[in-house]
PDB file of N, CA, C and O in Angstrom:
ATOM      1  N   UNK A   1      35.880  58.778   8.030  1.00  0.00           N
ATOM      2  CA  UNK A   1      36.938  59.758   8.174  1.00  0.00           C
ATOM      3  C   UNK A   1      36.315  61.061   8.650  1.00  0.00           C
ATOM      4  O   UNK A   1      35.348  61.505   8.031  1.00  0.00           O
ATOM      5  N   UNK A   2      36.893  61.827   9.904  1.00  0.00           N
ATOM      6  CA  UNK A   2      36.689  63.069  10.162  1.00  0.00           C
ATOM      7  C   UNK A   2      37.495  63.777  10.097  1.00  0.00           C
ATOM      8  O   UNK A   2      38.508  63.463  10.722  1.00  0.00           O
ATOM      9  N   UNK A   3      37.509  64.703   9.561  1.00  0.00           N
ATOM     10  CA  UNK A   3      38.397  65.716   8.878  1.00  0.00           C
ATOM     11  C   UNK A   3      38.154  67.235  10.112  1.00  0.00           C
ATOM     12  O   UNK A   3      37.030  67.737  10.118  1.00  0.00           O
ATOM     13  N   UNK A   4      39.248  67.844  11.067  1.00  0.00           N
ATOM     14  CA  UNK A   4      38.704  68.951  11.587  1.00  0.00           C
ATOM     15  C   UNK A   4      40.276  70.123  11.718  1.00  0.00           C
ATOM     16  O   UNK A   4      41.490  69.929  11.773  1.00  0.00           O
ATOM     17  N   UNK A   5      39.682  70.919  11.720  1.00  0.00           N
ATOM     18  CA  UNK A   5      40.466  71.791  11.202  1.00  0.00           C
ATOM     19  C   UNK A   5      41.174  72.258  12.674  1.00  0.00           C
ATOM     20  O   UNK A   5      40.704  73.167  13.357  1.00  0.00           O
ATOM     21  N   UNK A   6      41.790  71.864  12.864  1.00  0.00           N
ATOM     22  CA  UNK A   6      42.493  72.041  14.593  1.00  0.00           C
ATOM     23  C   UNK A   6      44.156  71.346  14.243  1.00  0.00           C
ATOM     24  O   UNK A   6      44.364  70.178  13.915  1.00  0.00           O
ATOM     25  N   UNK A   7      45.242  72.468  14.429  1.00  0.00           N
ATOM     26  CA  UNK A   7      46.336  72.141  14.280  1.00  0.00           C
ATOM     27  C   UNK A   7      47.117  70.989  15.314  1.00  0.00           C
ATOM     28  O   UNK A   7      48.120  70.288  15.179  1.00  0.00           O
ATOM     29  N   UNK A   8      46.289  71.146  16.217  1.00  0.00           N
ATOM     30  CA  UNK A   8      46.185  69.519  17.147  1.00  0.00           C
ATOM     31  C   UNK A   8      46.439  68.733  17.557  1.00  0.00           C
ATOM     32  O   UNK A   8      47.054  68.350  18.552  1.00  0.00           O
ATOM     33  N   UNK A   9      45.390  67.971  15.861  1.00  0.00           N
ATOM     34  CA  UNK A   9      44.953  67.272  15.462  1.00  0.00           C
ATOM     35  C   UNK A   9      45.963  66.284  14.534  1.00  0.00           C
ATOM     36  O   UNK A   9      45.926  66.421  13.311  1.00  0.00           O
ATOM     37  N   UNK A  10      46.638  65.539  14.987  1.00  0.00           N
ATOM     38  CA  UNK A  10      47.468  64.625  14.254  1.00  0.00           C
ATOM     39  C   UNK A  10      46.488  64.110  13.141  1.00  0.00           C
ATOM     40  O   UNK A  10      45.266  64.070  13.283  1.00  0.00           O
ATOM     41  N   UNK A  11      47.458  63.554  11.538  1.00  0.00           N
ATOM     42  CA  UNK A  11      46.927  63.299  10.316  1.00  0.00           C
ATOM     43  C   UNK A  11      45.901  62.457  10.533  1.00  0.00           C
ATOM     44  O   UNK A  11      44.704  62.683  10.361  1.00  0.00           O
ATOM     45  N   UNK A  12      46.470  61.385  10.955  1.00  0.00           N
ATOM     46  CA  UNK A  12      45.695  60.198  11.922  1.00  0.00           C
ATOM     47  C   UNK A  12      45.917  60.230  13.122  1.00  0.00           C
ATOM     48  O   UNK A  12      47.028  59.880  13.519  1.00  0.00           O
ATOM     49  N   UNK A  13      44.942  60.648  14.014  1.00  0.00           N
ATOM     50  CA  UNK A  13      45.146  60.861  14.995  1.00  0.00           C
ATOM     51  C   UNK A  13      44.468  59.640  16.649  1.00  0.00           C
ATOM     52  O   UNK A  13      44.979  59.377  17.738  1.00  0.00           O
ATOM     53  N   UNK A  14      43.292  59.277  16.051  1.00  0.00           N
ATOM     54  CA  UNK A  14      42.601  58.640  16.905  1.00  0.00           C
ATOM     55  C   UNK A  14      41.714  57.268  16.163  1.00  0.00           C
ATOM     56  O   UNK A  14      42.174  57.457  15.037  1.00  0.00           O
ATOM     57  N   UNK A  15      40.985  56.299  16.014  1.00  0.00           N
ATOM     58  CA  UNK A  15      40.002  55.379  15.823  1.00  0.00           C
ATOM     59  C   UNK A  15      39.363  54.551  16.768  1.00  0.00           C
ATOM     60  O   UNK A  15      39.544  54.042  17.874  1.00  0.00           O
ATOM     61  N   UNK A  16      38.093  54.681  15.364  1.00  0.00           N
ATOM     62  CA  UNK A  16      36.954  54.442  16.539  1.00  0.00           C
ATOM     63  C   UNK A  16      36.285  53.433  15.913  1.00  0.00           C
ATOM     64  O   UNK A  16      35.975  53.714  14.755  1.00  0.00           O
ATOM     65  N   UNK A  17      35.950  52.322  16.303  1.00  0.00           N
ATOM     66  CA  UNK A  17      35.322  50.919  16.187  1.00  0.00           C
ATOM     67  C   UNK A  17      34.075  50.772  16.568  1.00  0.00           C
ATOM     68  O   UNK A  17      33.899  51.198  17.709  1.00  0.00           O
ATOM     69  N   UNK A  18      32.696  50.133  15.828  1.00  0.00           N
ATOM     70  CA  UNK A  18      31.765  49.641  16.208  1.00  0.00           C
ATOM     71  C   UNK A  18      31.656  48.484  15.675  1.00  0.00           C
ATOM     72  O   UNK A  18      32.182  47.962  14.692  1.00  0.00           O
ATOM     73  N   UNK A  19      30.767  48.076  16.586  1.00  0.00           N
ATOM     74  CA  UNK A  19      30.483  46.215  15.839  1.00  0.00           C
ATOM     75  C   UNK A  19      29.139  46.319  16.409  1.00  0.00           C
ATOM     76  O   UNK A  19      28.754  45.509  17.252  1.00  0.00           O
ATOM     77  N   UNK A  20      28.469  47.202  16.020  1.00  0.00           N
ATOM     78  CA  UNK A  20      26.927  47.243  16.413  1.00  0.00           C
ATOM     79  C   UNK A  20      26.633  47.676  18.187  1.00  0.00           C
ATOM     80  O   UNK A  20      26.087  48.753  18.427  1.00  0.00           O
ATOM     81  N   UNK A  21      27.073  46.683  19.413  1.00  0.00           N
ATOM     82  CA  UNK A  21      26.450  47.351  20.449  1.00  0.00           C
ATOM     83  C   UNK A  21      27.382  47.511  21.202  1.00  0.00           C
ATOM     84  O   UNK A  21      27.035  47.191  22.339  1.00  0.00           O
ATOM     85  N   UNK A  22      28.720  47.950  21.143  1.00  0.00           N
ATOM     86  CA  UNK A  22      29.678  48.168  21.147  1.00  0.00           C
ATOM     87  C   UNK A  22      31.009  49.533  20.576  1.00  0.00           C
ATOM     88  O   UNK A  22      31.418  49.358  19.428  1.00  0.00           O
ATOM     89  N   UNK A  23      31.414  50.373  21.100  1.00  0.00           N
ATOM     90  CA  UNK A  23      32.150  51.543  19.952  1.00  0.00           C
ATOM     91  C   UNK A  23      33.633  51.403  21.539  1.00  0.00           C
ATOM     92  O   UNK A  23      33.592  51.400  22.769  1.00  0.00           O
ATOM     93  N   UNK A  24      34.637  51.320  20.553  1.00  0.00           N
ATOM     94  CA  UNK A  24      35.429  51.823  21.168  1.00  0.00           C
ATOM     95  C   UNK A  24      36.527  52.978  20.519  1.00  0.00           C
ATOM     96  O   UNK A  24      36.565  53.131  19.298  1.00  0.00           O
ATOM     97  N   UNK A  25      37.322  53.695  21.333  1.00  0.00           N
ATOM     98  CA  UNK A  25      38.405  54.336  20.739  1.00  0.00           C
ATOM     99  C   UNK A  25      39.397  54.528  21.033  1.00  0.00           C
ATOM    100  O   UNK A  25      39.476  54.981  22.175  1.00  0.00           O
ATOM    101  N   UNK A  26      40.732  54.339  20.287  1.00  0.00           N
ATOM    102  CA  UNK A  26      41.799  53.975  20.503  1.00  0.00           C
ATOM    103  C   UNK A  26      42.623  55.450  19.777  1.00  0.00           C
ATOM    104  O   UNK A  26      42.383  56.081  18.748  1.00  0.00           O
ATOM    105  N   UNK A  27      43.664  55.614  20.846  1.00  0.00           N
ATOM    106  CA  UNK A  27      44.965  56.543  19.864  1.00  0.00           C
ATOM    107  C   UNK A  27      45.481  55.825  18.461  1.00  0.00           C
ATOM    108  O   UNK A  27      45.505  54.628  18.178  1.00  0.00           O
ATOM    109  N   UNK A  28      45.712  56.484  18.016  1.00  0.00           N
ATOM    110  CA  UNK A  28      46.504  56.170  16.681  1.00  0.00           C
ATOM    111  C   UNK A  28      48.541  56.814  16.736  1.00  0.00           C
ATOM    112  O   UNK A  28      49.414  57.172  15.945  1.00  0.00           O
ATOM    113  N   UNK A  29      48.404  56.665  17.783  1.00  0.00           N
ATOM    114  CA  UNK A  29      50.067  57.272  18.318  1.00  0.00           C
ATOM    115  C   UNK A  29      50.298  58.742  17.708  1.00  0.00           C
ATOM    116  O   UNK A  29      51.236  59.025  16.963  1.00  0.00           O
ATOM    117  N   UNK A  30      49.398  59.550  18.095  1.00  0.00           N
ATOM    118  CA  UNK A  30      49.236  60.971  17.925  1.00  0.00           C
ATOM    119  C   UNK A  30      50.114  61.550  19.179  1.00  0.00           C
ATOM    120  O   UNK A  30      50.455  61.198  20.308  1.00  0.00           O
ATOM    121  N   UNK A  31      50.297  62.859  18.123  1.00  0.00           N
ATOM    122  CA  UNK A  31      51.623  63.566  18.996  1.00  0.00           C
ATOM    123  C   UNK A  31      51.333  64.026  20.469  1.00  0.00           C
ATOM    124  O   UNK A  31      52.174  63.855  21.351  1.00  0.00           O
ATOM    125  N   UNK A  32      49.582  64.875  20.814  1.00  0.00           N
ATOM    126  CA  UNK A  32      49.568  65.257  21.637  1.00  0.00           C
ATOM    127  C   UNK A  32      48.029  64.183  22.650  1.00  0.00           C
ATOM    128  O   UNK A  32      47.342  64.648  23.560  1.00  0.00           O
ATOM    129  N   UNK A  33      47.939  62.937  22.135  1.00  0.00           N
ATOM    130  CA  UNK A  33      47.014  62.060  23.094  1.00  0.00           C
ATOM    131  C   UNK A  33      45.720  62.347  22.708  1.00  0.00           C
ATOM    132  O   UNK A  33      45.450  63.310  21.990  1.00  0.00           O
ATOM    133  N   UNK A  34      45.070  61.729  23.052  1.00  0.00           N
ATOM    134  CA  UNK A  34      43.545  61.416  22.855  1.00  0.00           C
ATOM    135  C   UNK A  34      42.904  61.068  24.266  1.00  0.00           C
ATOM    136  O   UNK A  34      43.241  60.017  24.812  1.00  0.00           O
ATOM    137  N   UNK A  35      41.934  61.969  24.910  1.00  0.00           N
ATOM    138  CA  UNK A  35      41.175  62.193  25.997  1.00  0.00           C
ATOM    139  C   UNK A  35      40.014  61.616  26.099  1.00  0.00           C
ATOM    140  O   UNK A  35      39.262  61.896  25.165  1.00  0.00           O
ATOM    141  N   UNK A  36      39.590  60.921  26.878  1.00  0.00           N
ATOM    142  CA  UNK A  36      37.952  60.953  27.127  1.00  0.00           C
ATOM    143  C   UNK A  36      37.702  60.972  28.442  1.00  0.00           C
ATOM    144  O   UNK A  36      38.339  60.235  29.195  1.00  0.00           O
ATOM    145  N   UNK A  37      36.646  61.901  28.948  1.00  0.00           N
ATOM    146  CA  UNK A  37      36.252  62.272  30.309  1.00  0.00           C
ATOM    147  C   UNK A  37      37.711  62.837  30.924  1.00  0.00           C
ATOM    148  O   UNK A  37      37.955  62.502  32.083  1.00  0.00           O
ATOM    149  N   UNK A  38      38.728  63.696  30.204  1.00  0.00           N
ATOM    150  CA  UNK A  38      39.444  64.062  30.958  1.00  0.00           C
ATOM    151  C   UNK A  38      40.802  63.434  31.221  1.00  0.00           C
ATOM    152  O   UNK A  38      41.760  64.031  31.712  1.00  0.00           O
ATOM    153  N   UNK A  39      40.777  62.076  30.812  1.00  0.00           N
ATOM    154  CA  UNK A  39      41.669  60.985  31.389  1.00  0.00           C
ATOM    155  C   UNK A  39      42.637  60.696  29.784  1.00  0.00           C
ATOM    156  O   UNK A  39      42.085  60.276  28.767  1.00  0.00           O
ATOM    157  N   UNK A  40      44.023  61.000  29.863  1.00  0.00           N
ATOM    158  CA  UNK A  40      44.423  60.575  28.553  1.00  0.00           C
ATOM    159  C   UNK A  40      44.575  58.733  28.276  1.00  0.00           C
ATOM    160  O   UNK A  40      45.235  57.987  29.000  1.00  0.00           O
ATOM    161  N   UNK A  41      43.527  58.168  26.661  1.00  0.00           N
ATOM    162  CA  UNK A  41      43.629  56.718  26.705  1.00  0.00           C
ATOM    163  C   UNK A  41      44.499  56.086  26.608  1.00  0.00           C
ATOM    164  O   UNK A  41      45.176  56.704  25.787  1.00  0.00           O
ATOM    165  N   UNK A  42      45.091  55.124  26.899  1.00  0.00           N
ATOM    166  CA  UNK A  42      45.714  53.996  26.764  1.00  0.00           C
ATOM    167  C   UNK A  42      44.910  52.825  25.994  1.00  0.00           C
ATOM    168  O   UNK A  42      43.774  52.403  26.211  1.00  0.00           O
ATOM    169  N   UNK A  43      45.971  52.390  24.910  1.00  0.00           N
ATOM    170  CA  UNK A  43      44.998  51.051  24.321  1.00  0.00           C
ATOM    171  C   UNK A  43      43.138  51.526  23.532  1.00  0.00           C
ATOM    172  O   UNK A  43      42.762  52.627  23.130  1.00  0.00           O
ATOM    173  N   UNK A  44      42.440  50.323  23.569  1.00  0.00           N
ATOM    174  CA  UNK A  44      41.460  50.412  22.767  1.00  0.00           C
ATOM    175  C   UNK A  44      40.221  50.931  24.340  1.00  0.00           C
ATOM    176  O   UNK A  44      40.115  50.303  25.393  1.00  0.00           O
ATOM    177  N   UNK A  45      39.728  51.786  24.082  1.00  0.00           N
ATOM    178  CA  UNK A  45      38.834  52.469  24.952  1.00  0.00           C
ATOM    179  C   UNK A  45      37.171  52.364  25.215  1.00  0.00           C
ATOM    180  O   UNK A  45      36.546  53.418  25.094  1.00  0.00           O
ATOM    181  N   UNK A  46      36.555  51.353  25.509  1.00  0.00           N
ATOM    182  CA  UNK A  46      35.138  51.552  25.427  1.00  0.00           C
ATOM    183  C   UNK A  46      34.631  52.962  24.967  1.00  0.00           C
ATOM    184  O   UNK A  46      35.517  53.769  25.250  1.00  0.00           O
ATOM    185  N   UNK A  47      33.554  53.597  24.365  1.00  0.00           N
ATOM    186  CA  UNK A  47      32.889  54.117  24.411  1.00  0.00           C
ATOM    187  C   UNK A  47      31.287  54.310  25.257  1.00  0.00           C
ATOM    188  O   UNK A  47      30.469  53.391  25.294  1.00  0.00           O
ATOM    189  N   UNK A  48      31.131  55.225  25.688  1.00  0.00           N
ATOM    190  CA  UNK A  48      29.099  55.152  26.568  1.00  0.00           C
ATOM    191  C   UNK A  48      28.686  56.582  25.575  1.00  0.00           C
ATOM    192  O   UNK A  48      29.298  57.564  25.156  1.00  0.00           O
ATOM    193  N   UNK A  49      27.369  56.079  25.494  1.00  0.00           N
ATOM    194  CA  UNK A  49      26.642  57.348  25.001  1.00  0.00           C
ATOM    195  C   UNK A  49      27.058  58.732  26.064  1.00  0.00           C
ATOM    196  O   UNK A  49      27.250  58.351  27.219  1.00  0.00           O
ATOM    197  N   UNK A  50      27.206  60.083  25.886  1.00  0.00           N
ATOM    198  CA  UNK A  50      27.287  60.735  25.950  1.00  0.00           C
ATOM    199  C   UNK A  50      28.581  61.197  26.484  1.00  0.00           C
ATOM    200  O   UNK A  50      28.764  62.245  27.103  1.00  0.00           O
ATOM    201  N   UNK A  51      29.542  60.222  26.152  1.00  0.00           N
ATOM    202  CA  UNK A  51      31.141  60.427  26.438  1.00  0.00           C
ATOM    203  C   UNK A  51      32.140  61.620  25.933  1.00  0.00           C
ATOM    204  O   UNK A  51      32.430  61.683  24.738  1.00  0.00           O
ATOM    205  N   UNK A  52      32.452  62.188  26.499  1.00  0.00           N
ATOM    206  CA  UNK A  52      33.073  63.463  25.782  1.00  0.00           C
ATOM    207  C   UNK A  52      34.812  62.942  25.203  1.00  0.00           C
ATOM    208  O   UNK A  52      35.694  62.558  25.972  1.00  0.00           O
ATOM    209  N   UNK A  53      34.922  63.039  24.005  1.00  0.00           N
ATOM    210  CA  UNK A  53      36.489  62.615  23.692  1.00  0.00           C
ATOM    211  C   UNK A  53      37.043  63.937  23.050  1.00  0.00           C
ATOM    212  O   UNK A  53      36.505  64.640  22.194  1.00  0.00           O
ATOM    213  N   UNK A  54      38.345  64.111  23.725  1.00  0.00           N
ATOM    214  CA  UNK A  54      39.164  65.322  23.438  1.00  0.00           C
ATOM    215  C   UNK A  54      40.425  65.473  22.316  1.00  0.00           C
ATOM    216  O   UNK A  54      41.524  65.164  22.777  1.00  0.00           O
ATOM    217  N   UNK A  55      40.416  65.701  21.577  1.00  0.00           N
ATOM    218  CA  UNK A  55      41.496  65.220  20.209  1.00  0.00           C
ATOM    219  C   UNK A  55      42.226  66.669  19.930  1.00  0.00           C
ATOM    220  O   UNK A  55      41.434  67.375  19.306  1.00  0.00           O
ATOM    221  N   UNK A  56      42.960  67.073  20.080  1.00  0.00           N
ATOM    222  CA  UNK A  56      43.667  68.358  19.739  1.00  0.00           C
ATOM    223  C   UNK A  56      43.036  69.337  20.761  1.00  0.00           C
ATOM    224  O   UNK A  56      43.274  69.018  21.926  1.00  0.00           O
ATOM    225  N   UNK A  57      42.400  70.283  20.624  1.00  0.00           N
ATOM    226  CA  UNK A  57      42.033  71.316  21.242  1.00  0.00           C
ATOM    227  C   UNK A  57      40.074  71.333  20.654  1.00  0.00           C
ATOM    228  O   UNK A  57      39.349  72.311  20.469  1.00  0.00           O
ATOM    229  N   UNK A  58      39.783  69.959  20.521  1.00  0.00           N
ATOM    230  CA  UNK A  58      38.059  69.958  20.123  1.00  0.00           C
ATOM    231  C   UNK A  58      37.437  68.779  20.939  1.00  0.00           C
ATOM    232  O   UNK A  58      38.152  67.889  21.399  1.00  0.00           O
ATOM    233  N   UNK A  59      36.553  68.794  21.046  1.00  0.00           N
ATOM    234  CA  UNK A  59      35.864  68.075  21.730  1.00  0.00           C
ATOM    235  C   UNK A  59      34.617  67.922  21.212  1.00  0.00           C
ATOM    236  O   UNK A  59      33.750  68.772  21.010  1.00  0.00           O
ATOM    237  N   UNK A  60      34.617  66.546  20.983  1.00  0.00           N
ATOM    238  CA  UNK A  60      33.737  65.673  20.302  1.00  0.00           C
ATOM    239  C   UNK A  60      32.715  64.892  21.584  1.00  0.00           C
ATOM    240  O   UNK A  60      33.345  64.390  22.515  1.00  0.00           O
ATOM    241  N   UNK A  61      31.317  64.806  21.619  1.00  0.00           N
ATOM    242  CA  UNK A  61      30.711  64.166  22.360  1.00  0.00           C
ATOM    243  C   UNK A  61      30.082  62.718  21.576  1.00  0.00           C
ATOM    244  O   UNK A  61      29.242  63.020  20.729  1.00  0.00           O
ATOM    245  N   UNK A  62      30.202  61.982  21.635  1.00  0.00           N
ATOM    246  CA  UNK A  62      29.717  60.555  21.302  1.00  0.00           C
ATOM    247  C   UNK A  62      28.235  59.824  21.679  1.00  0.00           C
ATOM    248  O   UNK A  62      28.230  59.408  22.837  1.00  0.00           O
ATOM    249  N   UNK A  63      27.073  59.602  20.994  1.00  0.00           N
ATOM    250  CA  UNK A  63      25.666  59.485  21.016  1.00  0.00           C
ATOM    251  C   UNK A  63      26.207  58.338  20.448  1.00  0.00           C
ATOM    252  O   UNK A  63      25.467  57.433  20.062  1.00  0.00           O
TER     253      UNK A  63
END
């Protein structure tokens, strides 16, 4: 659970899955979308190391 203080930020807003060599992330049907590289996701989303994902007005980079 990440907890961030951005009005945003829906309760549940986004999830993110690993199974070891693998991460993806998916909306959680948040009010204002879930971004990565710019592009709002649809469905379950690969993740790459140094992917920038946008959730309210923060931006999270992914290692």
């Amino acid at each position: 659970v990440l907890i961030l203080g951005d009005a945003a930020v829906s309760r549940r807003h986004a999830i993110i899955r690993g199974n070891g060599a693998q991460a993806t992330i998916e909306d959680a049907g948040s009010t204002h979308g879930t971004y990565l590289g710019g592009q709002r996701i649809i469905g379950a989303t690969p993740l790459r190391r140094g992917d920038v994902v946008q959730v309210g007005q923060t931006l999270l980079r992914f290692e």
